[in-house]
KEZA-617077 format. One record per atom (N, C-alpha, C): residue number from 1; residue in one letter; atom name; x, y, z. Coordinates in steps of 0.05 Angstrom, whole numbers, padded with zeros to 5 digits, always signed. Atoms other than C-alpha are relative to their C-alpha. Example, Ala and Ser with C-alpha at 12.3 -4.5 7.8 and 13.67 -1.06 7.14 Angstrom:
    i  aa  at       u       v       w
    1   A   N  +00018  -00024  +00000
    1   A  CA  +00246  -00090  +00156
    1   A   C  +00018  +00024  +00000
    2   S   N  -00016  -00024  -00001
    2   S  CA  +00273  -00021  +00143
    2   S   C  -00015  +00022  +00014
# end
This chain:
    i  aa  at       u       v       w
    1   X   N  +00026  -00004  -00013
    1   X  CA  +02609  -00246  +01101
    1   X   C  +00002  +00018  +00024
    2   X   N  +00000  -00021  -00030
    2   X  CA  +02633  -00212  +01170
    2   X   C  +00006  +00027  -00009
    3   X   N  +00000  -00033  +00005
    3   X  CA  +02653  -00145  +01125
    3   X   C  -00028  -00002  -00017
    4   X   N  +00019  -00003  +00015
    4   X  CA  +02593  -00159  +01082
    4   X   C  -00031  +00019  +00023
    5   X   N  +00031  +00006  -00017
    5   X  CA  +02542  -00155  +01142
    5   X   C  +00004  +00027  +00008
    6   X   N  +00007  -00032  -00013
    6   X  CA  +02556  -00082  +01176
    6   X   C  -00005  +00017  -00021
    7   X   N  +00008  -00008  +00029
    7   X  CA  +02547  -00058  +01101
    7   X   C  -00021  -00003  -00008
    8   X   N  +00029  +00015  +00010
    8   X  CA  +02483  -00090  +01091
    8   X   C  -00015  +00016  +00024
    9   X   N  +00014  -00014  -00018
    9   X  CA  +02455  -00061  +01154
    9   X   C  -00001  +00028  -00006
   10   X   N  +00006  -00029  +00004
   10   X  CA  +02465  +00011  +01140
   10   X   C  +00000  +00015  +00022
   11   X   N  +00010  -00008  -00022
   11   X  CA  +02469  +00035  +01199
   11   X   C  +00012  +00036  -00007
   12   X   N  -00008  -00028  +00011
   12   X  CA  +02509  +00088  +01162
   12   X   C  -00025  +00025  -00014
   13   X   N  +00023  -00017  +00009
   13   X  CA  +02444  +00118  +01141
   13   X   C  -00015  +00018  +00017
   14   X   N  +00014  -00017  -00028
   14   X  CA  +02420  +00143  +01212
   14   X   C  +00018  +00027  +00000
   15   X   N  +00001  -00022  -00002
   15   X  CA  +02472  +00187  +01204
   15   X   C  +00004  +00023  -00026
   16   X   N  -00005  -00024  +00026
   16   X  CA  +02465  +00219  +01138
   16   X   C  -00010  +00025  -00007
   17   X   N  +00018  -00030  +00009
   17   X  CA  +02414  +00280  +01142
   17   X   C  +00013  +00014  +00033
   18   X   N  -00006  -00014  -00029
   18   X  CA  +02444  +00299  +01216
   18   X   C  +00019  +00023  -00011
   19   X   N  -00005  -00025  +00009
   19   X  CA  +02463  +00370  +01211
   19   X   C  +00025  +00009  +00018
   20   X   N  -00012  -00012  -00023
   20   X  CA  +02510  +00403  +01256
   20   X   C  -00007  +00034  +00007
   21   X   N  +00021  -00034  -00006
   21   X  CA  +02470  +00472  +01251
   21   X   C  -00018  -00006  +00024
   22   X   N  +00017  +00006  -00023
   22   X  CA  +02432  +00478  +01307
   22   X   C  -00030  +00012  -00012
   23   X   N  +00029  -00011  +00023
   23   X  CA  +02353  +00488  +01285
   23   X   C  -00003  +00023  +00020
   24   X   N  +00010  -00030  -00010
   24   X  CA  +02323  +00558  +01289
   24   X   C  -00010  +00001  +00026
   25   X   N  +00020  -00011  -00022
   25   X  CA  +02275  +00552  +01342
   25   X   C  +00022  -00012  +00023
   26   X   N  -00015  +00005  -00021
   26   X  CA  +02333  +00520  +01389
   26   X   C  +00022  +00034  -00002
   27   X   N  -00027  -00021  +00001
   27   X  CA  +02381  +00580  +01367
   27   X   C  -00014  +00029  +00007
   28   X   N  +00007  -00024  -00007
   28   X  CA  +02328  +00632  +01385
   28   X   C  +00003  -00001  +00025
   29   X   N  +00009  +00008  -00023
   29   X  CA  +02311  +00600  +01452
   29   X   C  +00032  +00007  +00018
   30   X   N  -00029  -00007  -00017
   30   X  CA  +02392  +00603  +01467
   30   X   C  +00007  +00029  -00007
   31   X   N  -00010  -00016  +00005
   31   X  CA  +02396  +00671  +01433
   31   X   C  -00017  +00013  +00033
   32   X   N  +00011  -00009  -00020
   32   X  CA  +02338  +00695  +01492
   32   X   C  +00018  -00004  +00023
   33   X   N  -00010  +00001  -00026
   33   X  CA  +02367  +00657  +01545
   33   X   C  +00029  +00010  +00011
   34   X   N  -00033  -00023  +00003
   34   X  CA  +02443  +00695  +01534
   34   X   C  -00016  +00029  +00015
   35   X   N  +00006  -00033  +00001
   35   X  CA  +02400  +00767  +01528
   35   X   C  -00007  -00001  +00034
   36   X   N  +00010  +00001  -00021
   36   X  CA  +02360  +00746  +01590
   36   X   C  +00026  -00006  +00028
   37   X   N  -00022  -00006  -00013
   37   X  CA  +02423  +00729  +01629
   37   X   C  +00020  +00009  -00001
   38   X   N  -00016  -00029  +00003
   38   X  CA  +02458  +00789  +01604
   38   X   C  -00014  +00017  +00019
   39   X   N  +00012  -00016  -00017
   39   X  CA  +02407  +00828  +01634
   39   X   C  +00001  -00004  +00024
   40   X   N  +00008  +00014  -00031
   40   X  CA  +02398  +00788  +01700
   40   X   C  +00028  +00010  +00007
   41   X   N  -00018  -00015  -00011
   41   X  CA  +02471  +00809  +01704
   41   X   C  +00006  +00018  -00003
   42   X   N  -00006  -00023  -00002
   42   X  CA  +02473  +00879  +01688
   42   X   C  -00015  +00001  +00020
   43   X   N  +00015  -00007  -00031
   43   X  CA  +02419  +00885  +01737
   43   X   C  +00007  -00003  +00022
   44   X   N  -00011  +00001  -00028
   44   X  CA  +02450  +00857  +01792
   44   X   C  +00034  +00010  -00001
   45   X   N  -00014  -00010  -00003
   45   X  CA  +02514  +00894  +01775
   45   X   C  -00011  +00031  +00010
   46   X   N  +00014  -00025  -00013
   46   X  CA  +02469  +00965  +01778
   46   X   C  -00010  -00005  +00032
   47   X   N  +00018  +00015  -00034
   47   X  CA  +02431  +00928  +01840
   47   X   C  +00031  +00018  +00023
   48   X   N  -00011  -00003  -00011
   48   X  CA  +02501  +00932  +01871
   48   X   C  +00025  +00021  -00008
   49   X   N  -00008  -00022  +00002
   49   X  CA  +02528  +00990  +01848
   49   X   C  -00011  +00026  +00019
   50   X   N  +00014  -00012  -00027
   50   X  CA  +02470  +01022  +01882
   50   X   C  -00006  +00001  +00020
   51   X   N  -00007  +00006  -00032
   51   X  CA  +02481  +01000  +01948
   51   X   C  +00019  +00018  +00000
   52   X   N  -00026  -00013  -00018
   52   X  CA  +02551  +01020  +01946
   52   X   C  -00002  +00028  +00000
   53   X   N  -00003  -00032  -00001
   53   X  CA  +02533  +01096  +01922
   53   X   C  -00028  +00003  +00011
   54   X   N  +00032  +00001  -00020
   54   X  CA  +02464  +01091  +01966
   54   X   C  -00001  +00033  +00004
   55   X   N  +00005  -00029  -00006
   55   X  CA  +02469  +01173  +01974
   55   X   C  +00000  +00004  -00034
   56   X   N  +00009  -00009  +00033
   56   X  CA  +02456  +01179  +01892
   56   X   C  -00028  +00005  -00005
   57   X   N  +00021  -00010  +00009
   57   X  CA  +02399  +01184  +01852
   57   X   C  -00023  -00019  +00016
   58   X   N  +00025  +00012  -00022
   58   X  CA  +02357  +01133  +01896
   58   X   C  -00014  +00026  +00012
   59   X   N  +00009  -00017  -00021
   59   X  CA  +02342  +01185  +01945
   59   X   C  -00003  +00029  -00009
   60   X   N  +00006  -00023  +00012
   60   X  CA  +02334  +01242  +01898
   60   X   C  -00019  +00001  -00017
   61   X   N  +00011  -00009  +00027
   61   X  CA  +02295  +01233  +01839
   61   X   C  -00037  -00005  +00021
   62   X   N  +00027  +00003  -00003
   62   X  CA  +02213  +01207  +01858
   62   X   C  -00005  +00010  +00030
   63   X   N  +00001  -00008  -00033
   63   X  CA  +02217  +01219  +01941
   63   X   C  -00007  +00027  +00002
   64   X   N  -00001  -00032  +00001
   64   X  CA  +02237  +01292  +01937
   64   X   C  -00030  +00016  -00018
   65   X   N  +00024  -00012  +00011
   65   X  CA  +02179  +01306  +01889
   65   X   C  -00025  +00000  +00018
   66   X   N  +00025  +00005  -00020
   66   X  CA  +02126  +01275  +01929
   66   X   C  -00001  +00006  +00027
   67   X   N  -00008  -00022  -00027
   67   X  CA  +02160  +01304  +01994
   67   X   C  -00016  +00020  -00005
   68   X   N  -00007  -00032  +00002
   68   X  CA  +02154  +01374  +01970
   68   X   C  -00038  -00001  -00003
   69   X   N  +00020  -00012  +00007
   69   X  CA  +02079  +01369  +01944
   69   X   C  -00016  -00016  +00031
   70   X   N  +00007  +00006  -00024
   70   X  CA  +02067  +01325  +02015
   70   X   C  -00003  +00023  +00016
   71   X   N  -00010  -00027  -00006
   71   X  CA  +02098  +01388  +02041
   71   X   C  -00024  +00026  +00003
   72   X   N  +00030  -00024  -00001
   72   X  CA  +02040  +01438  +02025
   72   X   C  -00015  -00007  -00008
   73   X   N  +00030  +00012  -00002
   73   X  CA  +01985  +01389  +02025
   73   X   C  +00006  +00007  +00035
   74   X   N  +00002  -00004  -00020
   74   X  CA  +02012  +01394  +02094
   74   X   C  -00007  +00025  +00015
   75   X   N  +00012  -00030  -00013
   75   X  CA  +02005  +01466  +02113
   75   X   C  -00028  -00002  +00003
   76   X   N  +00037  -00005  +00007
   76   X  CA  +01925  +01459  +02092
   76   X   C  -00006  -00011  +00028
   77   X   N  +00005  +00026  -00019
   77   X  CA  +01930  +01397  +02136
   77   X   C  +00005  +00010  +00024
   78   X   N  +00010  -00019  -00024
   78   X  CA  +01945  +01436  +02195
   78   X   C  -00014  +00016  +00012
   79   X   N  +00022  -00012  -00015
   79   X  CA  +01895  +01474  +02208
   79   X   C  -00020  -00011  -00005
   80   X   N  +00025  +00022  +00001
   80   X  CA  +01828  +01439  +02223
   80   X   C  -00014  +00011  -00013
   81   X   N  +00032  -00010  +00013
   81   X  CA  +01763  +01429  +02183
   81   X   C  -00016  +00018  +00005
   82   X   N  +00025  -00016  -00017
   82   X  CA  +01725  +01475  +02233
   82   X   C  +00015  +00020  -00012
   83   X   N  -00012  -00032  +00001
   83   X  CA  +01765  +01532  +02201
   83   X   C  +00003  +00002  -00034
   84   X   N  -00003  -00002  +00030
   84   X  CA  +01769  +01560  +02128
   84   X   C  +00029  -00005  -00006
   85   X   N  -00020  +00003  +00015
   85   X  CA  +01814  +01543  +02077
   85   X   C  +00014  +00017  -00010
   86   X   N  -00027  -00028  +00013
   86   X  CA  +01877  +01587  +02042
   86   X   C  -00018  +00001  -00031
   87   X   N  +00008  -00001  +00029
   87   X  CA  +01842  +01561  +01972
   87   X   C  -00031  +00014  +00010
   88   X   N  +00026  -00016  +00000
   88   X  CA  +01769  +01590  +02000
   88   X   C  +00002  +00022  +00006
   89   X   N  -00017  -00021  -00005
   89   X  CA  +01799  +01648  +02028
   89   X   C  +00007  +00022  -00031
   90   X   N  -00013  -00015  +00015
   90   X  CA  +01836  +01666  +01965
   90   X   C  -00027  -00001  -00021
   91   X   N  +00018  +00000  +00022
   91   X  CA  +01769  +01648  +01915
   91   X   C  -00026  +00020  +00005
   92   X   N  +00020  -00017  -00002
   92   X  CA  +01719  +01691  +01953
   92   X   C  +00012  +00027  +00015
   93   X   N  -00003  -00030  -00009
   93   X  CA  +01763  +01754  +01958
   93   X   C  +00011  +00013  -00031
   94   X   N  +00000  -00025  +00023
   94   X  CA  +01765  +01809  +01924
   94   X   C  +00024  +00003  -00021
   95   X   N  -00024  -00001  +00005
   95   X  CA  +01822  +01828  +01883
   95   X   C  +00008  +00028  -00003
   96   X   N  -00017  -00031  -00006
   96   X  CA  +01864  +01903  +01880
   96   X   C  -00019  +00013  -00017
   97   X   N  +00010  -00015  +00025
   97   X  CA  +01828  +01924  +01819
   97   X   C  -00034  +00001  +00005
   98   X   N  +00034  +00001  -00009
   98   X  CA  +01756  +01899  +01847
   98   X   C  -00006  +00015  +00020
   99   X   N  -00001  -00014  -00035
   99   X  CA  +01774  +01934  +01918
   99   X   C  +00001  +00029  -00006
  100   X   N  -00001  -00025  -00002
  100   X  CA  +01785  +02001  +01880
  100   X   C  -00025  +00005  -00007
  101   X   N  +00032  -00002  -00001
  101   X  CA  +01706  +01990  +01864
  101   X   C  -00015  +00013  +00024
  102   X   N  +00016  -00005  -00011
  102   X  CA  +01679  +01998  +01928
  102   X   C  +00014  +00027  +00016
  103   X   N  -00005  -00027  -00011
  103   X  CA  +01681  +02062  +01964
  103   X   C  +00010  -00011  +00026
  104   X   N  -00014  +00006  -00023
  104   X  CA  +01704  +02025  +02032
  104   X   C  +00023  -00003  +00003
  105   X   N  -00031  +00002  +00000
  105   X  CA  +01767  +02014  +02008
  105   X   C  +00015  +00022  -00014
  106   X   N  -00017  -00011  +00002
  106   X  CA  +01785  +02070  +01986
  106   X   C  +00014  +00029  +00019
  107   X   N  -00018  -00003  -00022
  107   X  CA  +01842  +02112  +02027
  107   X   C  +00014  -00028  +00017
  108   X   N  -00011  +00021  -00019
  108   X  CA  +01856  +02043  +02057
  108   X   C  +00021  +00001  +00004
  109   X   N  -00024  -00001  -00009
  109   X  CA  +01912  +02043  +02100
  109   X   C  +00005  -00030  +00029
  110   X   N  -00003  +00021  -00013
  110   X  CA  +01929  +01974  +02135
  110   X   C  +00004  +00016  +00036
  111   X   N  +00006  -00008  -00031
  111   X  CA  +01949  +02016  +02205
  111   X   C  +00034  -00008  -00001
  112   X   N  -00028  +00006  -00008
  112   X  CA  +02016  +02001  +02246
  112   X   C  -00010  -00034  +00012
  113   X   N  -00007  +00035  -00009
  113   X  CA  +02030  +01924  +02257
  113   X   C  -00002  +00000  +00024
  114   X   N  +00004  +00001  -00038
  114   X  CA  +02003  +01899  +02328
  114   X   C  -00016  -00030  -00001
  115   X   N  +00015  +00029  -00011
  115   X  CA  +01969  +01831  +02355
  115   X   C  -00028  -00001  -00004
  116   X   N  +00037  +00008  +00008
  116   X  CA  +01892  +01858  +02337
  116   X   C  -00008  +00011  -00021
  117   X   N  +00015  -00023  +00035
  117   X  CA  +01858  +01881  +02270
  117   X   C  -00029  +00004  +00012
  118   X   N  +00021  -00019  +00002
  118   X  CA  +01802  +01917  +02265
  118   X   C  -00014  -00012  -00027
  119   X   N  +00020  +00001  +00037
  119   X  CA  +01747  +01893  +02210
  119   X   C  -00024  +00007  -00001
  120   X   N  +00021  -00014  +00003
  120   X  CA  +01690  +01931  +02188
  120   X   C  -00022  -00005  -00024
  121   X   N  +00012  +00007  +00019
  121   X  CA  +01644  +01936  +02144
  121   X   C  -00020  -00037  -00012
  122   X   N  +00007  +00036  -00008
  122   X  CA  +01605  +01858  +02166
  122   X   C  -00029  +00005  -00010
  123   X   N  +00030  -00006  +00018
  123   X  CA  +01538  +01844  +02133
  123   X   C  -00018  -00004  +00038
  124   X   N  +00008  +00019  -00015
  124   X  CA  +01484  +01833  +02188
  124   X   C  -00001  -00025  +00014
  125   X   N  +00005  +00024  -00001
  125   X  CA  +01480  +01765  +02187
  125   X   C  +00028  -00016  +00012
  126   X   N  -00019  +00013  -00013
  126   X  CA  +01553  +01751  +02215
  126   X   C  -00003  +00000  +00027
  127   X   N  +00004  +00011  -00029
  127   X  CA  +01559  +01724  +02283
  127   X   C  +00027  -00007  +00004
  128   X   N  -00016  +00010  -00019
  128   X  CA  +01619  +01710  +02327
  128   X   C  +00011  -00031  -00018
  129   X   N  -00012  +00024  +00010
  129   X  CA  +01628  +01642  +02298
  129   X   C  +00000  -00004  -00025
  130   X   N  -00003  +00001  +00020
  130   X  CA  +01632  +01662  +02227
  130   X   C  +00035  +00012  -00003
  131   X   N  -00020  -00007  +00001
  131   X  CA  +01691  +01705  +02249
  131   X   C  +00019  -00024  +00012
  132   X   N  -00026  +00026  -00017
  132   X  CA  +01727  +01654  +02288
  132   X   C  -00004  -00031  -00024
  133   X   N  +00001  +00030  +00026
  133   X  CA  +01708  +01596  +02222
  133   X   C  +00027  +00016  -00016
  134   X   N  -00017  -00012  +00018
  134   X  CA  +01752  +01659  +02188
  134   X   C  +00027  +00002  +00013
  135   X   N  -00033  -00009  -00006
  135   X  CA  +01807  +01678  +02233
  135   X   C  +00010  -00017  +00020
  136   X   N  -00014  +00007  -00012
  136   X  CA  +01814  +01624  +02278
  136   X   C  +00020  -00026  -00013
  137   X   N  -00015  +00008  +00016
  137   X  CA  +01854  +01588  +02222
  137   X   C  +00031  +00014  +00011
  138   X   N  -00026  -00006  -00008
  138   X  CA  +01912  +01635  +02247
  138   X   C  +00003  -00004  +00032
  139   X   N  -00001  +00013  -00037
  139   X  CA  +01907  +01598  +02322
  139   X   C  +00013  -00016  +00002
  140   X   N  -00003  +00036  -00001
  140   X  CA  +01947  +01537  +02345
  140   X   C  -00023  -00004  +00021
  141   X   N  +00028  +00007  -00025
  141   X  CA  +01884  +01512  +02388
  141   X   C  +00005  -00019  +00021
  142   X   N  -00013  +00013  -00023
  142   X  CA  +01934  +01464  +02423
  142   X   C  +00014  +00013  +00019
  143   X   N  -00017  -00014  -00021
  143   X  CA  +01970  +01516  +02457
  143   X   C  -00016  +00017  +00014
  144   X   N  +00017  -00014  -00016
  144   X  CA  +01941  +01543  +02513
  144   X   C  -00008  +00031  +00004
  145   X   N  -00015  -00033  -00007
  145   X  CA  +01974  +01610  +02510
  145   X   C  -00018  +00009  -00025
  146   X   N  +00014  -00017  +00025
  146   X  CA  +01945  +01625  +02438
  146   X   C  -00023  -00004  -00002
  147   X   N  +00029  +00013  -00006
  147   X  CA  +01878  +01590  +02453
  147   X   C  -00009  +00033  +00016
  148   X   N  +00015  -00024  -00028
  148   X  CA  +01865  +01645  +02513
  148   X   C  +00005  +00023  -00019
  149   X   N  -00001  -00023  +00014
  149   X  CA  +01894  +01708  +02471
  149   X   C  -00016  +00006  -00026
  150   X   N  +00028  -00006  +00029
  150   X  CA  +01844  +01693  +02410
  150   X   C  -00016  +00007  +00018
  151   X   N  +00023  -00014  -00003
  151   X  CA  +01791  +01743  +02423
  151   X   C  -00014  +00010  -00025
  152   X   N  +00013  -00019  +00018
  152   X  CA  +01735  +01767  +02388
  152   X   C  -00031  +00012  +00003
  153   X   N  +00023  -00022  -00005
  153   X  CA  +01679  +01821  +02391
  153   X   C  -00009  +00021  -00022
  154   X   N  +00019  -00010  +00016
  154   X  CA  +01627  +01834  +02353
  154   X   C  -00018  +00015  +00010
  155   X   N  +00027  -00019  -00007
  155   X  CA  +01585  +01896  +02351
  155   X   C  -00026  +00001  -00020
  156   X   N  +00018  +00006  +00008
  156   X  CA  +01522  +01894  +02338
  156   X   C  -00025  +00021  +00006
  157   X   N  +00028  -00021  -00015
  157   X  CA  +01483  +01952  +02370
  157   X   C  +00026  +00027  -00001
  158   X   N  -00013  -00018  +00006
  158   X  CA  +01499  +02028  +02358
  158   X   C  +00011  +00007  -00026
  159   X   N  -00024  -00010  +00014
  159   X  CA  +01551  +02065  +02325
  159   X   C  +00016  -00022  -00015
  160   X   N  -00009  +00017  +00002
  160   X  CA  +01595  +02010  +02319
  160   X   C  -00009  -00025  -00018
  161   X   N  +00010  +00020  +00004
  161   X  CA  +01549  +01957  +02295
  161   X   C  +00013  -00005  -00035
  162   X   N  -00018  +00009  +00026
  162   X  CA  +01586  +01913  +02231
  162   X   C  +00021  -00002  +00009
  163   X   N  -00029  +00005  +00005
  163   X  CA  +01657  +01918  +02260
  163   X   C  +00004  -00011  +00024
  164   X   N  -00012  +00022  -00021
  164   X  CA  +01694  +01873  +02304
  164   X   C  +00032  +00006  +00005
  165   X   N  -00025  +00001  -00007
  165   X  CA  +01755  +01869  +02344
  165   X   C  +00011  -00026  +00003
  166   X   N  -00009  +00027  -00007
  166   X  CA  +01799  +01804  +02342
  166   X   C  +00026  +00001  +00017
  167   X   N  -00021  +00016  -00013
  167   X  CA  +01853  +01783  +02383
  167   X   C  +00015  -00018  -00010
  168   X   N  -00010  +00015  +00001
  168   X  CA  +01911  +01744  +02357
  168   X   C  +00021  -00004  +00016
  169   X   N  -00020  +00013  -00018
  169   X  CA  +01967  +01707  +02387
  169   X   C  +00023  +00023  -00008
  170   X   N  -00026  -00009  +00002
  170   X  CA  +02026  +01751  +02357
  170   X   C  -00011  +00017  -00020
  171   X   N  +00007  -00019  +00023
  171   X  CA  +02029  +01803  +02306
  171   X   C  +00004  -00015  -00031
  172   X   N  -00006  +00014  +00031
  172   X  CA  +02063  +01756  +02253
  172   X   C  -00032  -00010  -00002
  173   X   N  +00030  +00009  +00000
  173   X  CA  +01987  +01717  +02259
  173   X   C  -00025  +00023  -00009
  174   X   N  +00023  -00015  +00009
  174   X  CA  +01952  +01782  +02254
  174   X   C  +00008  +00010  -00025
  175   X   N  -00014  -00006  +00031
  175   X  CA  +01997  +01803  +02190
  175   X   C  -00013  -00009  -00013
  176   X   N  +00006  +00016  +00015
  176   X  CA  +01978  +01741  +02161
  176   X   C  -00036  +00007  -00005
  177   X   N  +00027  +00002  +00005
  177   X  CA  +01903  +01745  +02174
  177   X   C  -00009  +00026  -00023
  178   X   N  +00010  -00026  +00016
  178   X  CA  +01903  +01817  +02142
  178   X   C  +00004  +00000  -00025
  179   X   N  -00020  +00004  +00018
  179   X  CA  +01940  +01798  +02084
  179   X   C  -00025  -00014  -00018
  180   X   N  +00025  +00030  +00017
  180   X  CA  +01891  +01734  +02071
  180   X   C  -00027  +00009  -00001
  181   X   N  +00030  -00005  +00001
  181   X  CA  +01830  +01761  +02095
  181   X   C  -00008  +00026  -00010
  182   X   N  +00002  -00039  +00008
  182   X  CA  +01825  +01839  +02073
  182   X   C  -00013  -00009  -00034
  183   X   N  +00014  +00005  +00018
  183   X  CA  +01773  +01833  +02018
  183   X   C  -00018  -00021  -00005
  184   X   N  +00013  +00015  -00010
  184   X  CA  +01739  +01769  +02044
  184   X   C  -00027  +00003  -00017
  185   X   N  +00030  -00012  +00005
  185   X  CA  +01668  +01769  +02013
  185   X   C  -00010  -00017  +00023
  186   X   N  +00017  +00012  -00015
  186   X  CA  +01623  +01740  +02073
  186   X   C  -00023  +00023  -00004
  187   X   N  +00033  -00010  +00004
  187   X  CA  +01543  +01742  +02062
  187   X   C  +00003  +00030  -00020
  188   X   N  +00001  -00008  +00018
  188   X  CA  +01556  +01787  +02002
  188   X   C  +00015  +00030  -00001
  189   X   N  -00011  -00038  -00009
  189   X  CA  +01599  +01844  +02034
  189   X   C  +00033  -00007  +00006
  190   X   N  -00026  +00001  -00007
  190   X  CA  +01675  +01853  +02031
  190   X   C  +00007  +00012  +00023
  191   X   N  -00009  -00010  -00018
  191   X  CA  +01706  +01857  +02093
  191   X   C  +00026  +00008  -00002
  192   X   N  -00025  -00024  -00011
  192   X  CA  +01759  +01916  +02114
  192   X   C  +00011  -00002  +00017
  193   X   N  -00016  +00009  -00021
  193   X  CA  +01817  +01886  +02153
  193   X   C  +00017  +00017  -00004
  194   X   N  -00020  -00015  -00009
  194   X  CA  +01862  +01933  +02184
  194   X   C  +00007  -00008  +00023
  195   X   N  +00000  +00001  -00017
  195   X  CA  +01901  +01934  +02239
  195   X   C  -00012  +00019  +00021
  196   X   N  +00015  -00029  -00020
  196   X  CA  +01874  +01961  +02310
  196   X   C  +00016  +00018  +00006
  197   X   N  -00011  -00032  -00010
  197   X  CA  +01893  +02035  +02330
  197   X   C  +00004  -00004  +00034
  198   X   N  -00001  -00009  -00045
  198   X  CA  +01921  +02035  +02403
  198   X   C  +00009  +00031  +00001
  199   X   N  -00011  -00025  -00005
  199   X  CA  +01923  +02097  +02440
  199   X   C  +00022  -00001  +00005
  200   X   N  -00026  -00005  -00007
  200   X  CA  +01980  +02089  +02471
  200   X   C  +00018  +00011  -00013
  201   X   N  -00026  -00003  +00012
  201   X  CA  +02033  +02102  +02425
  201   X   C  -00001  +00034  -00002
  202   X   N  +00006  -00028  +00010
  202   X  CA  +01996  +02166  +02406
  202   X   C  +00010  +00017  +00022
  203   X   N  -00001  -00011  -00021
  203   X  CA  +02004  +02193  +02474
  203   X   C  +00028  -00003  +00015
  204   X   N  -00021  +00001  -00005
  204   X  CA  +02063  +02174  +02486
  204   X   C  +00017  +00013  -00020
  205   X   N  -00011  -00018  +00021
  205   X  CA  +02086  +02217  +02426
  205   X   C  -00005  +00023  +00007
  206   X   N  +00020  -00029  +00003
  206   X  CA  +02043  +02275  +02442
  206   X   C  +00020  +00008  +00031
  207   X   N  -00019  -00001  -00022
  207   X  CA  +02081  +02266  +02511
  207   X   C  +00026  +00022  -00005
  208   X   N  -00019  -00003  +00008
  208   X  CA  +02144  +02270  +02489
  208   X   C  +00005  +00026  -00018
  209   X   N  +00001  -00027  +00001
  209   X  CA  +02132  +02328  +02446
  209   X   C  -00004  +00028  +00023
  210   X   N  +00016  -00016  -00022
  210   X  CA  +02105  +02370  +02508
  210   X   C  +00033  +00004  +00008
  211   X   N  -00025  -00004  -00012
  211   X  CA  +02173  +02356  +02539
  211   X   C  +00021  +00009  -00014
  212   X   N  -00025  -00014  +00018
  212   X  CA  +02218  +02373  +02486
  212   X   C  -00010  +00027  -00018
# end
């Protein structure tokens, strides 16, 4: 009866369908959680890879791009609202082939490089503070020194009347303005930036001939 009775119970039957396979949805769940902490440690092997070579591609690839176009959003960004833009500038001027159209431009000769241009050819309707919206873009307006040497004079009566004399800070400034502005359309008329004619030089040539 005492071997009869653990025979009669069966207990041997609890374990007869037990598998030793592990079921699918457990063997996916461990295949994820391997991949997932494979990854978790390649990542923190790159993590600290990139510390130690911290002068690599960190600091090259996305920065440098958005630097560079920071970069000449900045130029714009320097010169204030109260003054025209390089993109309005460049959309309402003329171009080489349009400039051989009008009879003002032709012979044009920029002049000898100096600190004031000469621009001619102004519709009526400009005023003093259309030229300084145009050329005082080549000003720093914080410096005192280039603040006082911007000049400008508009004629308006006579002979003269349409052309103006400006004043810039340096010659590189007045380069630039002639460069950018020379074909300008304002109030429907291209303006003729040259530099200004000083006597001096002339006379001091004419001199110098006399003596030799």
């Amino acid at each position: 009866d005492v071997f009869e009775q653990p025979q009669h119970v069966g207990h041997k039957k609890i374990e007869f369908h037990i598998s030793t396979e592990i079921p699918a949805v457990l063997q996916i769940n461990s295949e994820k959680e391997e991949k997932n902490g494979k990854s978790l440690y390649f990542k923190y092997l790159y993590a600290s890879t990139e510390e130690i070579n911290n002068t690599g591609f960190g600091r090259i690839f996305p920065a440098p791009s958005s630097n560079d176009k920071m970069e000449t959003e900045e130029e714009d960004d320097e010169i204030p609202s109260e003054f025209i833009s390089r993109k309005d500038l460049e959309k309402n001027r003329l171009s080489r082939e349009e400039m051989e159209k009008f009879s003002v431009f032709k012979n044009y000769e920029p002049g000898d490089p100096n600190c004031r241009i000469y621009v001619k050819n102004l519709a009526k309707q400009v005023q003093e503070k259309d030229l300084k919206f145009i050329f005082g873009r080549y000003v720093d307006f914080q410096s005192e020194v280039e603040r006082n040497m911007f000049d400008i004079r508009l004629m308006k009566e006579g002979r003269m009347k349409g052309q103006a004399f400006i004043g810039l800070p340096n010659e590189k400034a007045a380069a630039k303005a002639l460069k950018e502005a020379n074909g300008y359309v304002l109030f429907e008329k291209p303006m003729v930036v040259q530099f200004a004619r000083s006597a001096r030089p002339k006379q001091d040539a004419n001199e110098g001939k006399r003596k030799k």
